[in-house]
C-alpha positions, 0 to 999 in steps of 0.5 A, a space after each residue: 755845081 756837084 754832078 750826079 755821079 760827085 753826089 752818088 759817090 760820098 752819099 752812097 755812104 750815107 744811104 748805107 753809113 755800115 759802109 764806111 767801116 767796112 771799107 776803112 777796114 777792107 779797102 783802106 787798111 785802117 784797123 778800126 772795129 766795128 763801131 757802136 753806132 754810125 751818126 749823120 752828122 751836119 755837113 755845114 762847118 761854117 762857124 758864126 763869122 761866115 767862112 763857108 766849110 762843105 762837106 761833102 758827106 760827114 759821119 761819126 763813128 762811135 766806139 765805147 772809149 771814143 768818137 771818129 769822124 770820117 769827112 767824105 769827099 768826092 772828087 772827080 779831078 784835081 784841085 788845088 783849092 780843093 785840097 786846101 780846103 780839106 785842110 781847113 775841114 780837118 782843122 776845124 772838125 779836130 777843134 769843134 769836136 775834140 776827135 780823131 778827124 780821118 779824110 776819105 776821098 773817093 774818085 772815078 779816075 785812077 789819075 785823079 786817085 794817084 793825085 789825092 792821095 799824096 799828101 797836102 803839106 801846110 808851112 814850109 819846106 823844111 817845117 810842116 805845121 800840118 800834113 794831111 794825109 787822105 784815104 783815098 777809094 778808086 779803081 785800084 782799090 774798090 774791087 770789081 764785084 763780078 759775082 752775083 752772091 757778093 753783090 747781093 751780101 752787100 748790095 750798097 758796096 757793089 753800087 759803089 763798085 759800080 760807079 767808080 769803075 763806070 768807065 772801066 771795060 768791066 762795066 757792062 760785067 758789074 752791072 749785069 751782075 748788080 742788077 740780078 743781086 737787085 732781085 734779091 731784095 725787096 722790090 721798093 728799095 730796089 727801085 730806089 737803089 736802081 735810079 741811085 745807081 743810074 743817077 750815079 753813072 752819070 752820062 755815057 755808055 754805062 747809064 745806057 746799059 743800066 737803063 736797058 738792063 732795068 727795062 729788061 729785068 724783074 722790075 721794069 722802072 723806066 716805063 713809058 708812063 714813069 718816064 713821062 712823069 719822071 721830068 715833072 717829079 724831078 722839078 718838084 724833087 729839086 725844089 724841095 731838095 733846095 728848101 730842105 738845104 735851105 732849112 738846114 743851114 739856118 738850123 745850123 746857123 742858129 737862126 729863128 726859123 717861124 711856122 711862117 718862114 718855114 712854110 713859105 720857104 717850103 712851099 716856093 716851086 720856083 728852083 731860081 728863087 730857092 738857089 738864091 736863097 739857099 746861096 744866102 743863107 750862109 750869111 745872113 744875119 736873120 732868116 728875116 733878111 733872107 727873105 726879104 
């Protein structure tokens, strides 16, 4: 099941996609301009005979003469099946949408870096049918960003800076810096960047540092009341988080979806029920049968 610190590190692009130009230009070297518009696009790849293909986080890049599609994957150690699996995604993303298909993983660990960005060759020895070649974002490349007027130009990119090298000796250096840039900008998305953030650091010494810092700061989020409230808003966050997947990958498969499914997939609290339904969902033949 992905962690918090897997998600955080593909759905940073996400929350801000001006960032994958900028760090396929800056940090990984691909001399692409600036596109006319950045596209979200559906991360499910599984086609009408069930095999699934999830992505971690997939976008468009649009040019005026032409579409790149960027797939981000998080990887957070090796695995074989893993690389295979980038493979068929790259494939398949070629076929289906007649593009230049480019791979970024993005790791915490420089060990885990050095082994995803060898290539993955498909065939044999001495005759590759197919090499794929990813980009790779880890600590040896993503800048340590330790100066407040840099974090705070590009606040989404000093967030990355601060996941990826939350194991580093710099860590307690980057946060302090990320959370004076926070005050920089307005107080409601700060909030929400901050739990991305300590969300993303995952367990240990890092998240501890960033929740005292935030406890200290201009704008204190982890109160006494919001804490309280924070477990029960979780629960119900992951419930409609599940019922929203849910949705997604119907909607993708092409499935009817009635007024009457919807409102009972969507108004189900029970996390157990929804994961079933939501591990179902890519094979059924009619949301009818799914809920069953």
């Amino acid at each position: 099941m992905p962690t918090a610190p897997h998600e955080a590190l593909h759905r940073i692009f996400q929350r801000r996609t001006e960032l994958v130009p900028r760090v396929l230009r800056n940090e990984l070297c691909v001399p692409l301009p600036d596109p006319v518009k950045v596209e979200i696009m559906n991360v499910d790849l599984t086609d009408l005979e069930p095999v699934p293909r999830w992505v971690d986080s997939l976008l468009m890049l649009h040019y005026p003469d032409r579409q790149v599609i960027v797939a981000i994957e998080s990887q957070t150690n090796r695995s074989e099946e893993k690389r295979r699996r980038w493979a068929r995604y790259v494939a398949h993303l070629h076929d289906i949408h007649k593009c230049g298909v480019l791979l970024i993983v993005t790791c915490r660990s420089l060990a885990t870096a050095r082994w995803a960005e060898k290539p993955y060759e498909v065939g044999l020895p001495d005759w590759h049918t197919l090499t794929v070649r990813p980009l790779v974002l880890g600590p040896d490349n993503v800048p340590v960003i330790l100066d407040r007027d840099q974090a705070a130009a590009d606040i989404h990119f000093a967030i990355l800076s601060a996941v990826v090298h939350a194991r580093s000796r710099q860590a307690d250096a980057i946060l302090e810096v990320l959370a004076d840039a926070l005050r920089d900008i307005d107080k409601q998305e700060a909030v929400g960047l901050a739990e991305f953030t300590e969300s993303g650091l995952g367990r240990g010494r890092a998240r501890q540092l960033w929740r005292k810092l935030m406890a200290t700061k201009t704008y204190p989020y982890i109160s006494e009341l919001r804490a309280k409230g924070r477990e029960e808003g979780r629960k119900e966050g992951r419930a409609e988080g599940e019922a929203n997947s849910i949705l997604l990958v119907l909607e993708g498969r092409g499935l009817a979806i009635t007024e009457s499914h919807r409102k009972r997939i969507t108004s189900c609290t029970d996390t157990g029920q929804l994961e079933q339904w939501l591990l179902r969902a890519g094979t059924v033949l009619t949301t009818d049968e799914l809920l069953a």
